[in-house]
C-alpha positions as CSV (number, residue, x, y, z in Angstrom):
1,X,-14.8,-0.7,-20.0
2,X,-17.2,0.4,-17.5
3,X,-20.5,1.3,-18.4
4,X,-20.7,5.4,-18.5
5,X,-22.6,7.0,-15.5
6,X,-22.7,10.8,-15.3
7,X,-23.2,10.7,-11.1
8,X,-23.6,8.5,-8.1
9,X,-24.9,8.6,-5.3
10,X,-23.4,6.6,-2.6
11,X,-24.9,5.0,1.0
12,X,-22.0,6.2,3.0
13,X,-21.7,5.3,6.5
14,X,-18.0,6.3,6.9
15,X,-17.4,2.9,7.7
16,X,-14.4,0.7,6.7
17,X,-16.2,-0.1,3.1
18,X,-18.1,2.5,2.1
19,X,-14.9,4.6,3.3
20,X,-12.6,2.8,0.5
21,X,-15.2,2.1,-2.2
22,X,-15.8,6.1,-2.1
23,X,-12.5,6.8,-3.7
24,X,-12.8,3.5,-5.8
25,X,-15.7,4.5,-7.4
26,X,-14.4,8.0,-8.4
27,X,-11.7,6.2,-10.3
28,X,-13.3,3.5,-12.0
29,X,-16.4,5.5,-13.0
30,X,-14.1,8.9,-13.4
31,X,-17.4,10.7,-12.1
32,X,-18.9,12.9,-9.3
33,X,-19.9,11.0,-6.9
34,X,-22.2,12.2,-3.6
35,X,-21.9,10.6,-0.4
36,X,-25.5,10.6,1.3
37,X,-25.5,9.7,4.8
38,X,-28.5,9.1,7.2
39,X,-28.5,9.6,10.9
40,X,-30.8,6.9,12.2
41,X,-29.8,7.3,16.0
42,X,-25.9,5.9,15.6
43,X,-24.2,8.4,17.9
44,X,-21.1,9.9,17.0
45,X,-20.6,8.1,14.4
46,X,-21.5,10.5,11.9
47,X,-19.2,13.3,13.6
48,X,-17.2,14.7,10.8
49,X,-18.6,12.4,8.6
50,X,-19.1,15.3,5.6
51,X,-15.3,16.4,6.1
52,X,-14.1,12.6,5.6
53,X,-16.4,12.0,2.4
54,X,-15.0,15.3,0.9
55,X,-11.0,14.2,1.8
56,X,-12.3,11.1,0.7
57,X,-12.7,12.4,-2.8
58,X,-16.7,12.7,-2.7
59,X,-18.2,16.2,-4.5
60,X,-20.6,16.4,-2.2
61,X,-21.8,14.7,0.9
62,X,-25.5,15.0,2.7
63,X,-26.5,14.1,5.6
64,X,-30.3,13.6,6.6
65,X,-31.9,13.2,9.9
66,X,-33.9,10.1,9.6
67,X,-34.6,9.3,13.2
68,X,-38.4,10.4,13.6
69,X,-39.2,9.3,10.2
70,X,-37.2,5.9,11.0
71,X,-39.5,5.4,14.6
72,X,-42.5,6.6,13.7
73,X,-43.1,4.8,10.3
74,X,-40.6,1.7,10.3
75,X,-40.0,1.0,14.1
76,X,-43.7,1.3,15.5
77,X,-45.0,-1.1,12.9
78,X,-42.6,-3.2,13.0
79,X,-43.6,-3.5,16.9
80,X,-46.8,-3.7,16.4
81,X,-46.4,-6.7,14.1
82,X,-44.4,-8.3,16.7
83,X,-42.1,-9.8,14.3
84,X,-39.0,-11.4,15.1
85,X,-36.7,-13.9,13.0
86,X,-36.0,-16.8,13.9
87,X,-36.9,-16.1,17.3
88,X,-34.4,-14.0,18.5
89,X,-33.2,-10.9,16.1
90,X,-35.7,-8.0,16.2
91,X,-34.3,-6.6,12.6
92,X,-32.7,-3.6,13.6
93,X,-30.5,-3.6,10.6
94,X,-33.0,-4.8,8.8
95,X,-35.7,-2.9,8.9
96,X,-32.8,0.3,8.6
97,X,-32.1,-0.5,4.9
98,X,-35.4,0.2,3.2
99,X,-35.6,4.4,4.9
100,X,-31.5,4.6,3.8
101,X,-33.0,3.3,0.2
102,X,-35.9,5.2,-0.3
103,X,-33.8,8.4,0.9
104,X,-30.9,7.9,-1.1
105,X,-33.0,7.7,-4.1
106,X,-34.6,11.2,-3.8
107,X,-30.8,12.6,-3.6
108,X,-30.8,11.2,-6.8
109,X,-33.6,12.5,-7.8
110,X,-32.7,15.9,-6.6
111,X,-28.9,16.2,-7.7
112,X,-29.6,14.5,-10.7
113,X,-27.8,11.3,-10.6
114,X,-28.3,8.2,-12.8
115,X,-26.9,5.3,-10.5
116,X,-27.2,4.6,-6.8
117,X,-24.2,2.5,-5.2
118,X,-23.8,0.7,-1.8
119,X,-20.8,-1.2,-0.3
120,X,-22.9,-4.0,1.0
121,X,-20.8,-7.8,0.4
122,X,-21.9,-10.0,-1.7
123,X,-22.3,-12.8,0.8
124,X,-25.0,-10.6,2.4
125,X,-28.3,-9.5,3.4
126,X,-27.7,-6.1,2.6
127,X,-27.2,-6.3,-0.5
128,X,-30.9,-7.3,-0.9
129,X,-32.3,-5.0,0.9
130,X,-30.8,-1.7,-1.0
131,X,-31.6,-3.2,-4.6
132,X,-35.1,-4.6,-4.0
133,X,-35.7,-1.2,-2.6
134,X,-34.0,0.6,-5.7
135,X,-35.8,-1.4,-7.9
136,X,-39.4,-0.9,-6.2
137,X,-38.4,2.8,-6.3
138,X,-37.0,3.8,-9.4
139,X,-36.2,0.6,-11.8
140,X,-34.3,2.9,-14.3
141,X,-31.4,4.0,-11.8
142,X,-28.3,2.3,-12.4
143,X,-26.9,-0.4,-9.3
144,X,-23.4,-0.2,-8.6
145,X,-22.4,-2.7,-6.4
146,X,-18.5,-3.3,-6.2
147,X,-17.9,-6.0,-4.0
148,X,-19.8,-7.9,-7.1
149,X,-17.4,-6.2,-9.4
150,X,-15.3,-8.4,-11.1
151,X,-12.6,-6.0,-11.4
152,X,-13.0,-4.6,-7.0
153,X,-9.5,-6.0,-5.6
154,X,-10.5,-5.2,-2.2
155,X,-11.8,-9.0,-1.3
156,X,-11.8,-8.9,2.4
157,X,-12.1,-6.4,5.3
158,X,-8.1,-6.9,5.7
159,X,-7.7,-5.7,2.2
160,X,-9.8,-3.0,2.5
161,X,-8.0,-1.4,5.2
162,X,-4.4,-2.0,3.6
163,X,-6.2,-0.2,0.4
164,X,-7.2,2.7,3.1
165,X,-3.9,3.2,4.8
166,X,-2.3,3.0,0.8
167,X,-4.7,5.9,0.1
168,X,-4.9,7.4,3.6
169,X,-7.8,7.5,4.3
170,X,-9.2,7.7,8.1
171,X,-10.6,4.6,9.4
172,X,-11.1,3.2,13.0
173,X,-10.4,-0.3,11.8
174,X,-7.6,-2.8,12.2
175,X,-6.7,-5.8,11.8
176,X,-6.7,-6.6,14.8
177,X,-10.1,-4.6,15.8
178,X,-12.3,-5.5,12.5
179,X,-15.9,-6.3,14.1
180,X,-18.4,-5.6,11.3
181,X,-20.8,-3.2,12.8
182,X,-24.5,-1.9,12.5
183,X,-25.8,1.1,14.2
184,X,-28.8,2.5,14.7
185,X,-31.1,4.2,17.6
186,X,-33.3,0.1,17.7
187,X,-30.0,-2.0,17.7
188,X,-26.4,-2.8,17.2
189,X,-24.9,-5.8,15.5
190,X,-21.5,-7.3,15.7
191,X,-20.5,-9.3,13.5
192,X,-16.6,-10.9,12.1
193,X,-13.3,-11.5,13.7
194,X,-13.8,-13.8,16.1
195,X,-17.3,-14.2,16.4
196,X,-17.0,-16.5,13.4
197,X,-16.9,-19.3,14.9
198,X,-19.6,-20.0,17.0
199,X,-17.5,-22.0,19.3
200,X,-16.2,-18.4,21.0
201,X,-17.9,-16.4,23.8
202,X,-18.7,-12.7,23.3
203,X,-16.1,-10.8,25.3
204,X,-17.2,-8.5,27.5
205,X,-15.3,-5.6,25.5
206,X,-17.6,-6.4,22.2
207,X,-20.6,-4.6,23.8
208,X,-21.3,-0.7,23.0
209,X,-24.6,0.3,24.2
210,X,-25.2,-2.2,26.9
211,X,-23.4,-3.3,30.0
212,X,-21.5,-7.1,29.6
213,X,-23.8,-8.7,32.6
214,X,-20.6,-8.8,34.9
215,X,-20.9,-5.3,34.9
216,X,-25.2,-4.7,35.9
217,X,-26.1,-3.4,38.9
218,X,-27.4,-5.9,41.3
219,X,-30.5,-3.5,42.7
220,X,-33.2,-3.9,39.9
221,X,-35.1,-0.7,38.2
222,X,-39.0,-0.7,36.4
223,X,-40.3,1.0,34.2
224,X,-43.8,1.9,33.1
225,X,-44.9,2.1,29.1
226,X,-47.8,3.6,28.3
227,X,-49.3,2.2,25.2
228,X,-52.2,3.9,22.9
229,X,-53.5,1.7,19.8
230,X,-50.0,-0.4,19.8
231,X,-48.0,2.9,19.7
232,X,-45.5,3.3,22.6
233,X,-46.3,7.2,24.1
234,X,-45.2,7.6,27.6
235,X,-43.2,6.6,30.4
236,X,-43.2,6.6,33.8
237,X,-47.0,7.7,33.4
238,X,-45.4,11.4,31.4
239,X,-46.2,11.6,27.6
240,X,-42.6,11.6,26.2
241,X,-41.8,11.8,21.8
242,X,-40.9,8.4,20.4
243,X,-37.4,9.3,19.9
244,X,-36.6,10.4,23.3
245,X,-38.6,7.4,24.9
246,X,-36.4,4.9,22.6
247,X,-33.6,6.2,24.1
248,X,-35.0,6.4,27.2
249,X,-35.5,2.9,27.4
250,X,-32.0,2.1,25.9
251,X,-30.5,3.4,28.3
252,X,-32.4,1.7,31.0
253,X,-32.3,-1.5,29.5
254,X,-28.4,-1.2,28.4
255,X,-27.7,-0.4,32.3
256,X,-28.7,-3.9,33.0
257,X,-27.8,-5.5,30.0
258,X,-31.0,-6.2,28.8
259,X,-31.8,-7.4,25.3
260,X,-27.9,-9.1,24.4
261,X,-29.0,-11.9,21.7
262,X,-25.9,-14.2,20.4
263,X,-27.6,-16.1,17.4
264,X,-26.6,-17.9,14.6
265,X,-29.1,-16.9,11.6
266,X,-30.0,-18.2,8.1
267,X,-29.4,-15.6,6.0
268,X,-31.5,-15.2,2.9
269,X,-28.6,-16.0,0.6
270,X,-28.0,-18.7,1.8
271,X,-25.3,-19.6,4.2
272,X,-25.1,-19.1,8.2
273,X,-24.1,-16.4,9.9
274,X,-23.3,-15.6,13.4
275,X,-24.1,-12.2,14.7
276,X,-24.4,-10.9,18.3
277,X,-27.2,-7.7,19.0
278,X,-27.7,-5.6,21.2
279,X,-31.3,-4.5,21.5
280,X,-32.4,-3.0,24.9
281,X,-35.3,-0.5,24.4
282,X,-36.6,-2.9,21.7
283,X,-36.5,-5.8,23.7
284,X,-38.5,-3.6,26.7
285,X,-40.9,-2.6,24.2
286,X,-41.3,-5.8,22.7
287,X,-42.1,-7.6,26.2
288,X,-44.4,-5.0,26.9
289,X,-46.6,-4.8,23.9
290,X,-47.2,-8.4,24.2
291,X,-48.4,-8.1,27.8
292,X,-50.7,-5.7,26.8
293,X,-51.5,-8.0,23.7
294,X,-52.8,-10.8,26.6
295,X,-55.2,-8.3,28.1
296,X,-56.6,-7.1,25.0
297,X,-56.8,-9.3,22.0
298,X,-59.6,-12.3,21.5
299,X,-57.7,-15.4,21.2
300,X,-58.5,-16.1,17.7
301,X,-56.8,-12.7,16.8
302,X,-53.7,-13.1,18.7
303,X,-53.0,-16.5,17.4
304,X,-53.6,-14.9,13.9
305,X,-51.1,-12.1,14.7
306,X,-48.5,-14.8,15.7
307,X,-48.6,-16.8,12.4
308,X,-49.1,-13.1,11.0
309,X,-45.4,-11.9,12.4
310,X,-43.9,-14.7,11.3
311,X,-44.1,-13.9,7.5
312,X,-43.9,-9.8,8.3
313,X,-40.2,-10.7,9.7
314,X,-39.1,-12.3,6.2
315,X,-40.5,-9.6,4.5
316,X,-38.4,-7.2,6.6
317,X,-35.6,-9.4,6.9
318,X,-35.6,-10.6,2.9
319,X,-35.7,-6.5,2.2
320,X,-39.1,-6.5,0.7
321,X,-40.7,-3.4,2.3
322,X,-42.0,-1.6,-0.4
323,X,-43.8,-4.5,-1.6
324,X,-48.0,-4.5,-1.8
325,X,-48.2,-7.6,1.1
326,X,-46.3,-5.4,3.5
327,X,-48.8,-2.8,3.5
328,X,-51.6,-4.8,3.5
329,X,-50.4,-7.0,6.4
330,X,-49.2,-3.4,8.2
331,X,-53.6,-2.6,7.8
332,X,-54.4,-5.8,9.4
333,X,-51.6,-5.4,12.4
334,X,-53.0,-1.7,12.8
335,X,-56.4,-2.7,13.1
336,X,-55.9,-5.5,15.3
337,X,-54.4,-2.4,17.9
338,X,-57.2,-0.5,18.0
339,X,-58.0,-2.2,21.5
340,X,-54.5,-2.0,22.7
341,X,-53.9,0.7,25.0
342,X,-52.9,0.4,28.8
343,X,-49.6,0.1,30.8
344,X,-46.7,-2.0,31.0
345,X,-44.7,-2.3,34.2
346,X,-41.2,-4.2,33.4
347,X,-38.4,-5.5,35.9
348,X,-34.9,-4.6,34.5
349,X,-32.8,-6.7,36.5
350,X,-29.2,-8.8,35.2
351,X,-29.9,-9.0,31.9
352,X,-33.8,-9.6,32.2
353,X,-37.0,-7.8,31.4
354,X,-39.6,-9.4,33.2
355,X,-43.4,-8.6,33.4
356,X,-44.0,-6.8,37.1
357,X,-47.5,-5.9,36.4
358,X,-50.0,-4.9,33.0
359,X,-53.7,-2.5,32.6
360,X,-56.0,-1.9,30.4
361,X,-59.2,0.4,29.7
362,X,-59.6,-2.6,27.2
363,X,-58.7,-5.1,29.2
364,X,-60.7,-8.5,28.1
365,X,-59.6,-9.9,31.6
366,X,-62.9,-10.6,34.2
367,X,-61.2,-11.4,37.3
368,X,-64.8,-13.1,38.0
369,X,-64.5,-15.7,35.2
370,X,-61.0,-16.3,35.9
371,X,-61.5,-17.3,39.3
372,X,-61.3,-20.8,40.9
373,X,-64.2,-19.7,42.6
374,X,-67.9,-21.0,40.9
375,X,-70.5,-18.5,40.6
376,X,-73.2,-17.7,38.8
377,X,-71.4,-16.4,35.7
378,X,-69.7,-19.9,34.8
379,X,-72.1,-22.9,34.4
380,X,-69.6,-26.0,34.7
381,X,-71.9,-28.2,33.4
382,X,-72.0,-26.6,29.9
383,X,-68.4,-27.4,29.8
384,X,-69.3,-31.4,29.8
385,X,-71.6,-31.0,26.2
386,X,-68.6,-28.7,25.1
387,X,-66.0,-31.4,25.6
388,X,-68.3,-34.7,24.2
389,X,-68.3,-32.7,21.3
390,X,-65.1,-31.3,20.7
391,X,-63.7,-34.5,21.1
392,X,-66.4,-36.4,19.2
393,X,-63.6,-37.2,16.8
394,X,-61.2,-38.6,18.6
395,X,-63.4,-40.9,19.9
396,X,-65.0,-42.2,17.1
397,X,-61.3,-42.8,15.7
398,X,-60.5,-44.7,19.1
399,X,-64.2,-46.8,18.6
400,X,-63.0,-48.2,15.2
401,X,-59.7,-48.9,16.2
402,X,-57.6,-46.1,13.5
């Protein structure tokens, strides 16, 4: 028997899963359930996204704009951090799950639900990210989460869309066209079918937002970011909103295939996965920032922030935003970009972003001291007490022959 819920609210994408578990749900629960969807910059996607949760069997399906919220106060610090995982993925879908949480638990709130569901796997991330976020959020809403279901028949992406063509119910899957997809205004993932085995090339065709290489311009294009405290605010040297300069910069940097990643990642439950992203205006941004970084941070500090990122990505990656660390380490990253404000200028050119120039106001750069030139302002002879000393230990090692 299942246990008795009075309403659900669903994380509905319109996808291939959340499409079939919609109708699934309604069944085995024999309650209303709401679809809540949130546009986070996934393009059409979401067109006719309430009309397919209502066929679908769905009482009621909302939709919430997400995308300044989602820039503003996930994307920007997640820049500023500079956090990547396992030094390639910048988190898009990641750092998406916690916002889709958090929102889908006011619905809840507001229509009076008791249980929250998702149609994340159970070999996933995902899965994770929605319940740590549940939990840290409201512990007493039920988690329904039927791929874990002992009693969900629909085992694999194949079943599912024999189950939706049974039910008939609109999907853009097949069998034969069964990538698992993530999409939001930072990044797309790919994941499935053949990109399984690591052994197989991306195909040009797999790419949505960015141009396959064979297919870049060969003239190259730049682009200048304007930076205040850490925050992206301008290009081109004209203030733009965050939004519009994210995609902005995604489609300058998917023109020339910038920011393609093919990795295969650890994922926190434990096996390996193989996912390809596509991540252009992150990957400008990313470049930038840390030029700017160069000009304006004391070493000490930036070699700080590195180790810093490091553990900010599991947090994102692991799902545990809404956690006390993660806003203490978001304090420290803000206050070490209170110095970092200047321009980026970036080369876009066959799949590269390359540094063409940076400035600062803030700049710790003296063109004077980094000279080959010897002045005034340099004593080389200091340097000879600095280096007895700082190697004072090696040598005494050395003297007795440890």
């Amino acid at each position: 028997m299942s246990e008795k819920v009075k309403k659900i609210v669903l994380a509905y994408s319109g996808g291939l899963d959340t499409s079939v578990i919609l109708p699934w749900l309604r069944d085995k629960y024999g309650c209303e359930v709401i679809a809540f969807a949130a546009e986070l910059g996934q393009g059409d996607e979401l067109a006719g996204i309430k009309k397919k949760a209502l066929a679908s069997g769905a009482s009621k399906c909302v939709v919430a704009d997400l995308r300044q919220e989602f820039v503003d106060y996930y994307l920007w610090p997640l820049l500023k951090s500079g956090a990547v995982y396992e030094n390639g993925y910048l988190l898009g879908t990641s750092i998406a799950r916690p916002l889709i949480a958090k929102e889908q638990v006011r619905v809840a709130h507001e229509e009076g639900a008791d249980a929250v569901a998702h149609g994340a796997t159970g070999k996933g991330n995902d899965q994770v990210r929605f319940e740590l976020t549940y939990m840290a959020l409201d512990p007493k809403l039920k988690i329904i989460a039927p791929w874990k279901d002992p009693s969900f028949e629909l085992t694999s992406r194949e079943a599912a869309v024999d189950y939706a063509k049974k039910h008939n119910i609109p999907i853009e899957q097949s069998k034969k066209k069964i990538y698992s997809r993530d999409r939001n205004i930072w990044h797309i993932s790919h994941e499935g079918a053949d990109l399984e085995d690591p052994w197989n090339e991306p195909q040009d065709n797999l790419f949505v937002i960015s141009n396959p290489l064979s297919k870049t311009t060969a003239k190259a294009d730049y682009v200048e970011v304007l930076f205040e405290k850490g925050a992206p605010v301008g290009l081109n040297g004209k203030k733009v909103n965050s939004v519009k300069l994210l995609q902005q910069l995604n489609m300058m940097g998917g023109k020339h295939g910038v920011g393609q990643i093919d990795i295969v990642e650890n994922r926190l439950v434990g096996m390996k996965s193989r996912g390809v992203y596509e991540t252009p205006g992150g990957t400008i941004l990313y470049t930038a920032l840390k030029a700017l970084e160069t000009l304006c941070l004391d070493r000490d500090t930036l070699h700080y922030k590195q180790q810093m990122a490091l553990r900010y990505a599991e947090l994102v990656y692991y799902g545990k935003w809404f956690t006390p660390l993660r806003e203490s380490m978001d304090a420290f990253f803000d206050k070490t970009q209170e110095r970092v404000t200047g321009t980026a200028r970036l080369k876009l050119h066959k799949g590269h972003c390359r540094l063409a120039g940076v400035k600062s106001p803030n700049s710790l750069y003296a063109h004077d001291l980094a000279s080959f030139k010897m002045g005034a302002e340099y004593d080389s002879t200091d340097a000879t007490g600095f280096i007895r000393l700082f190697g004072l230990p090696m040598k005494v090692q050395a003297l007795k022959g440890k």
